[in-house]
C-alpha positions as CSV (number, residue, x, y, z in Angstrom):
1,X,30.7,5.6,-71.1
2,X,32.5,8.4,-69.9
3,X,33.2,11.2,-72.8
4,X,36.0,13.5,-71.9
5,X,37.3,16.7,-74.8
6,X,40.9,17.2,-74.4
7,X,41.7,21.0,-76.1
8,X,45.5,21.3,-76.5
9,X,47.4,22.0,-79.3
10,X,50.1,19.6,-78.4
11,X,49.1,16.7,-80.5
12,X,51.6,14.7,-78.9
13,X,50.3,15.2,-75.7
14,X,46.3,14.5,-77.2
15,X,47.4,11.1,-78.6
16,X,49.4,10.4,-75.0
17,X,45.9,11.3,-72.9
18,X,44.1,9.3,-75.6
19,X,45.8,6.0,-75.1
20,X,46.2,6.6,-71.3
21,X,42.7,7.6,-70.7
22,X,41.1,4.8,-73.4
23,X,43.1,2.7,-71.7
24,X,41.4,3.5,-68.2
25,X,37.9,3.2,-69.6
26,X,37.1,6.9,-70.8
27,X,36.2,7.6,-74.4
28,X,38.6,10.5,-75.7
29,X,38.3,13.6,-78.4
30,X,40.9,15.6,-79.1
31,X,40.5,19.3,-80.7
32,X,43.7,21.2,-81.2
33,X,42.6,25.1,-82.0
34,X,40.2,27.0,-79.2
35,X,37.5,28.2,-81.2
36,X,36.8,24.7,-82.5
37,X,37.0,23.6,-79.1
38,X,34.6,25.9,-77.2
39,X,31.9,24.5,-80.0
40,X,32.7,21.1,-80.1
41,X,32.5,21.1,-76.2
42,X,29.1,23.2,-76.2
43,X,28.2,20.8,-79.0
44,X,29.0,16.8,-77.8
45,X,27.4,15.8,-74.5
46,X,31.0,15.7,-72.6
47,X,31.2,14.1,-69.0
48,X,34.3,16.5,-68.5
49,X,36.7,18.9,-70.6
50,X,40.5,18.8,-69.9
51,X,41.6,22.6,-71.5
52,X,44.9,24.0,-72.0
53,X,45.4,27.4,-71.2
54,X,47.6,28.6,-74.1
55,X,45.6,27.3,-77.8
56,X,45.7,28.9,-81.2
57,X,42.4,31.1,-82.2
58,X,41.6,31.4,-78.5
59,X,43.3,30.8,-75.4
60,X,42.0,29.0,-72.7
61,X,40.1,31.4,-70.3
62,X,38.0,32.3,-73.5
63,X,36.7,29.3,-74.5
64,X,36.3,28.7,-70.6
65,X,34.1,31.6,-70.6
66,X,32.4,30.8,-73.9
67,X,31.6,27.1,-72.1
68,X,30.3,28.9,-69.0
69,X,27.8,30.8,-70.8
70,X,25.4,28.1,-71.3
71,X,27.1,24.9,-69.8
72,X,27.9,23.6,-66.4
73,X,30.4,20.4,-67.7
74,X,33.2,20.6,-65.5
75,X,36.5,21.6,-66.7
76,X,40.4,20.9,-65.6
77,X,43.0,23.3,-67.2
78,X,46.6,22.5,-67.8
79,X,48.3,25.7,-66.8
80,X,51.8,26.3,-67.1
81,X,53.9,25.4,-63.8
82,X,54.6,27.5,-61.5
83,X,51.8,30.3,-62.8
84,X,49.6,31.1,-60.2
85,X,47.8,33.8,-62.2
86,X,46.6,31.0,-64.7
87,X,45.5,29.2,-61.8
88,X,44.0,31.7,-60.1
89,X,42.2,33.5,-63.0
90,X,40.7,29.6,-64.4
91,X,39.4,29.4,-61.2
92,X,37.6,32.8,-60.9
93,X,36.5,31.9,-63.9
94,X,34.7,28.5,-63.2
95,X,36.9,25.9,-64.1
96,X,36.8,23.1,-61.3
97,X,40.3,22.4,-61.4
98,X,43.3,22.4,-62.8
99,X,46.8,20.8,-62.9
100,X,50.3,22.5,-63.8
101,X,52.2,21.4,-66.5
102,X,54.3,18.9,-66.9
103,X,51.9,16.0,-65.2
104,X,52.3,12.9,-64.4
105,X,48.6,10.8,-66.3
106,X,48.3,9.4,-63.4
107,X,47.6,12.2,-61.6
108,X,45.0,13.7,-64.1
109,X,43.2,10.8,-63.9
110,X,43.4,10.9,-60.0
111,X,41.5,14.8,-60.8
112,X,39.2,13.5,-62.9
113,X,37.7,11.0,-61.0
114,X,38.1,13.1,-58.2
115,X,35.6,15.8,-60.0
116,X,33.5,12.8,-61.6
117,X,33.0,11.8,-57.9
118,X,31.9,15.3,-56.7
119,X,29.5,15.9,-60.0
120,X,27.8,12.5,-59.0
121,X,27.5,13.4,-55.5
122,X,26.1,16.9,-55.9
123,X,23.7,15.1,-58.1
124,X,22.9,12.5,-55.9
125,X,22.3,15.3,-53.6
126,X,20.0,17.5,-55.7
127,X,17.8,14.1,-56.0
128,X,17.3,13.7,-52.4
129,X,16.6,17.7,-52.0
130,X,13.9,16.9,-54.5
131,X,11.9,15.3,-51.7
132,X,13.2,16.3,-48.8
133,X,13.4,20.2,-50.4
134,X,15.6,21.1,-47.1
135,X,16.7,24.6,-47.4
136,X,20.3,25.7,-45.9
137,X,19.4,29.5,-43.7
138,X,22.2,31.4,-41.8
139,X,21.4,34.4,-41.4
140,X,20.7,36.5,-45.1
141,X,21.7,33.4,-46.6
142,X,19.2,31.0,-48.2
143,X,20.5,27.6,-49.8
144,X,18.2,25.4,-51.5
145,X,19.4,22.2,-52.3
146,X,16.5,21.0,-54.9
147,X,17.5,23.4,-57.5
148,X,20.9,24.4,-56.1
149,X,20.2,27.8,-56.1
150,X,21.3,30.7,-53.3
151,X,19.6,34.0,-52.2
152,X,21.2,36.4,-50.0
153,X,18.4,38.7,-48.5
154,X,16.2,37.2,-51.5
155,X,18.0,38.2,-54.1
156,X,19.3,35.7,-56.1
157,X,23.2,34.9,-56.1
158,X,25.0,33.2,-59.5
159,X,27.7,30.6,-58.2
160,X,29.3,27.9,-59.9
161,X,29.5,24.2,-59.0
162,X,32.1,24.1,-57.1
163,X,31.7,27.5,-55.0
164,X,27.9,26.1,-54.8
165,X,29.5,22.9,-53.0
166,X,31.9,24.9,-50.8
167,X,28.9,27.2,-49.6
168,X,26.8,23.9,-48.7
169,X,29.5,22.5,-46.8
170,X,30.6,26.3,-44.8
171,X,26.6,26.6,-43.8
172,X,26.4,23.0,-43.3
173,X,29.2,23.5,-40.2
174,X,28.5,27.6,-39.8
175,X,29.7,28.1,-36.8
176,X,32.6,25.8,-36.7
177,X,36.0,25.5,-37.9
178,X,36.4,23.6,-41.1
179,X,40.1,22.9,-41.7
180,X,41.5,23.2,-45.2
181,X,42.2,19.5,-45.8
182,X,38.5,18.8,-45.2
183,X,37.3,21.5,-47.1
184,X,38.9,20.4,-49.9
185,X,37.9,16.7,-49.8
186,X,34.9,17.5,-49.2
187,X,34.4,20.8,-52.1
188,X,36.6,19.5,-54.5
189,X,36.8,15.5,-53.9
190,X,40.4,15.1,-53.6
191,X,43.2,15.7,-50.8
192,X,45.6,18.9,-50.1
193,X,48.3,18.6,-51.8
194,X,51.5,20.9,-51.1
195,X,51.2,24.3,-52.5
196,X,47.5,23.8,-53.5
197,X,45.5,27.5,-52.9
198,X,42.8,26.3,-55.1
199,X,40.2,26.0,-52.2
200,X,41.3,29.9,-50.8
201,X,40.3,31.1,-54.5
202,X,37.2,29.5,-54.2
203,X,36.7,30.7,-50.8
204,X,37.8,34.5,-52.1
205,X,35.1,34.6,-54.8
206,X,32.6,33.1,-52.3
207,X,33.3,36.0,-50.3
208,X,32.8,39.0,-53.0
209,X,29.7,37.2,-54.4
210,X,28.2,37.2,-51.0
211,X,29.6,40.3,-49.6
212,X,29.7,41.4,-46.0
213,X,27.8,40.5,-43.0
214,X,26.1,43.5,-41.4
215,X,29.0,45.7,-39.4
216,X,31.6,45.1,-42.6
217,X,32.4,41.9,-40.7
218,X,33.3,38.8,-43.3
219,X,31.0,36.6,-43.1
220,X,33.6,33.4,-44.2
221,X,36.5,34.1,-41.8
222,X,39.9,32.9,-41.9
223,X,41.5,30.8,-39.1
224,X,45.0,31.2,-39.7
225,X,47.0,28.1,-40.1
226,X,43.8,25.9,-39.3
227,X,41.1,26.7,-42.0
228,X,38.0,28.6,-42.4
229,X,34.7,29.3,-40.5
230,X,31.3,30.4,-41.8
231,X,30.2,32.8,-39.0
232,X,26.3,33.0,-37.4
233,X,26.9,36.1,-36.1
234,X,24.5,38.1,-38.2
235,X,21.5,40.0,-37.7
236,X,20.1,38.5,-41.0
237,X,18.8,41.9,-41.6
């Protein structure tokens, strides 16, 4: 069964996810303070973590950090309408998505099994690399899909899940224009929705962890009003 951890204080709310999300096959736990939170979710063997960014004890981003240091489970914050700094910084700092409150349930669901459906196809993925062992190389860029790990120049380069999957994708098509919409079906396993600048976050702290192509030139360029492209033009020196 699927375990989700819902960490928000407002207990109303917990019970509300509970019974939607019981009611749509998901076992629920609810934890209402942030330092209990970033244990319990370090603790129980979680499918995903819903996390609110304002908690008593310790906000959001904290215990999002505190999860990152040893766990990969993904996590959807509840950030307050309207605030794209929330949005911006839970993204930066490896939360796979989030969703501005007030929500509809229905649409959290429609995010979680939207990131359920990416975690199962990166690790579908992964299994196949096993055999197959099929490295990604454009340029200074090494991907290896077997142990989903990246080397630029051979030294090694931390991402998270999702950037991991937005990289894969970007060398997958390097060369070619990859429209937002696609991007974020195929990175973050759902459609664009209006106002959504999740995927240019993503593609932001792509950039600075894999710095500059030789010449200063970005190596993931923009395409205004169309999307991105992963150039080839590099001397891979």
């Amino acid at each position: 069964m699927n375990r989700i951890l819902v960490i928000d204080d407002d207990i109303e709310l917990c019970e509300l996810l509970t019974d939607y999300l019981s009611g749509e096959g998901f076992e629920v736990e609810t934890v209402n303070h942030g330092g209990q939170g970033a244990q319990q979710a370090l603790a129980g063997d979680y499918t995903q973590v819903v996390l609110d960014v304002m908690l008593p004890g310790m906000n959001g981003f904290d215990v999002l950090r505190k999860i990152r240091e040893t766990s990969k489970v993904p996590v959807i914050m509840l950030t307050a309408r309207g605030d794209d700094i929330d949005r911006i910084v839970g993204l930066e700092l490896g939360a796979d998505d989030y969703l501005p409150k007030p929500f509809n349930p229905r649409e959290l669901i429609a995010r979680i099994r939207a990131v359920q459906r990416r975690s199962e196809a990166v690790n579908n993925k992964a299994e196949t690399a096993q055999s197959k062992n099929g490295e990604l190389m454009v340029g200074d860029v090494t991907l290896c899909p077997a142990n989903r790990s990246v080397k630029r120049s051979g030294a090694a380069v931390e991402l998270t899940s999702v950037e991991f999957t937005l990289l894969e994708v970007l060398l997958r098509q390097a060369g070619e224009v990859i429209s937002r919409e696609e991007l974020v079906e195929k990175a973050l396993g759902r459609r664009l929705s209006a106002y959504d600048r999740s995927i240019d976050v993503h593609v932001s702290a792509l950039r600075k962890k894999l710095g500059k192509q030789c010449g200063n030139e970005e190596r993931i360029k923009t395409i205004r009003g169309i999307g991105y492209l992963y150039s080839r033009a590099e001397s891979g020196s």
